[in-house]
N, C-alpha and C positions, 0 to 999 in steps of 0.2 A: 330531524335536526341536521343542518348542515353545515361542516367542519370548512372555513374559509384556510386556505395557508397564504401565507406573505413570507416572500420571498424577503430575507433581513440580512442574510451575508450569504458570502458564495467561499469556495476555495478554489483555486489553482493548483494541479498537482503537475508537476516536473516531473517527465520520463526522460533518461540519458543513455544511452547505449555503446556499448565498447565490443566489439568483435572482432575474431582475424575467422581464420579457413574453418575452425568446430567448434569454438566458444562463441559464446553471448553471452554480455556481461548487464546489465539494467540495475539504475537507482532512479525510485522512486522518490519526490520531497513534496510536503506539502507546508507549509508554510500557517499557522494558526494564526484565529483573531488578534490571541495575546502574543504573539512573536516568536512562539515556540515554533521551534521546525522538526519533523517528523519526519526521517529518512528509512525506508525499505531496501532491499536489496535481493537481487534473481539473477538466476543464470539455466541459461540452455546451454547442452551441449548436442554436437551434430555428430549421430554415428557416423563411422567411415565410406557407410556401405547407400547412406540417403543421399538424393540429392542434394549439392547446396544453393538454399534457398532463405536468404538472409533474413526474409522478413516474418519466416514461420519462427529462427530464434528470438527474434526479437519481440512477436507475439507472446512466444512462452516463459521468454528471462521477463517480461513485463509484466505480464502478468502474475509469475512468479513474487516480483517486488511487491506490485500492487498489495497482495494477498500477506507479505511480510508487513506493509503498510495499513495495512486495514488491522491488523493483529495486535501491532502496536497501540492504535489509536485505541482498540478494544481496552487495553490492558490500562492504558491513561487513563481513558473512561471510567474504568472499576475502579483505581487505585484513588480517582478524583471524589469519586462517588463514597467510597469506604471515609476518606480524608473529611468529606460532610459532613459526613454519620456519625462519625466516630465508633463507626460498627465495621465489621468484616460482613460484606454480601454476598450473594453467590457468585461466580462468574459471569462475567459475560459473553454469549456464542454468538456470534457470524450467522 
């Protein structure tokens, strides 16, 4: 048996970055079909003693949001899912 997928919506996720000399700041948005927007939030910070290297912070505050972003959307998911049901379900993991 073989499962076809059709591609039916996409999303767009916004990364923003704010930095000076040891911070990295990142917000994550992704914007939903129905209009809701889902904002994440990350931050690096650069020891004293590392190199600075702008774009390893902004790797990790992004990723950092990303993964604040993904958590949220998790937590939608269940609470949307429970609101169906009208049951409490397990959690959902990542």
């Amino acid at each position: 048996m073989t499962h076809t997928m059709h591609t039916t919506v996409g999303w767009h996720v916004e990364l923003e970055f704010a930095e000076d000399d040891q911070h990295t700041k990142s917000a994550a948005m992704v914007r939903l079909p129905d209009g809701t927007e889902v904002r994440g939030h990350g931050r690096a910070t650069r020891h004293r003693t590392d190199a600075n290297q702008p774009r390893v912070g902004e790797e990790v505050a992004g990723a950092r949001a990303l993964n604040d972003l993904a958590m949220q959307l998790l937590t939608k998911a269940h609470d949307e899912i429970d609101e169906a049901s009208g049951r409490v379900s397990h959690p959902i993991h990542a």
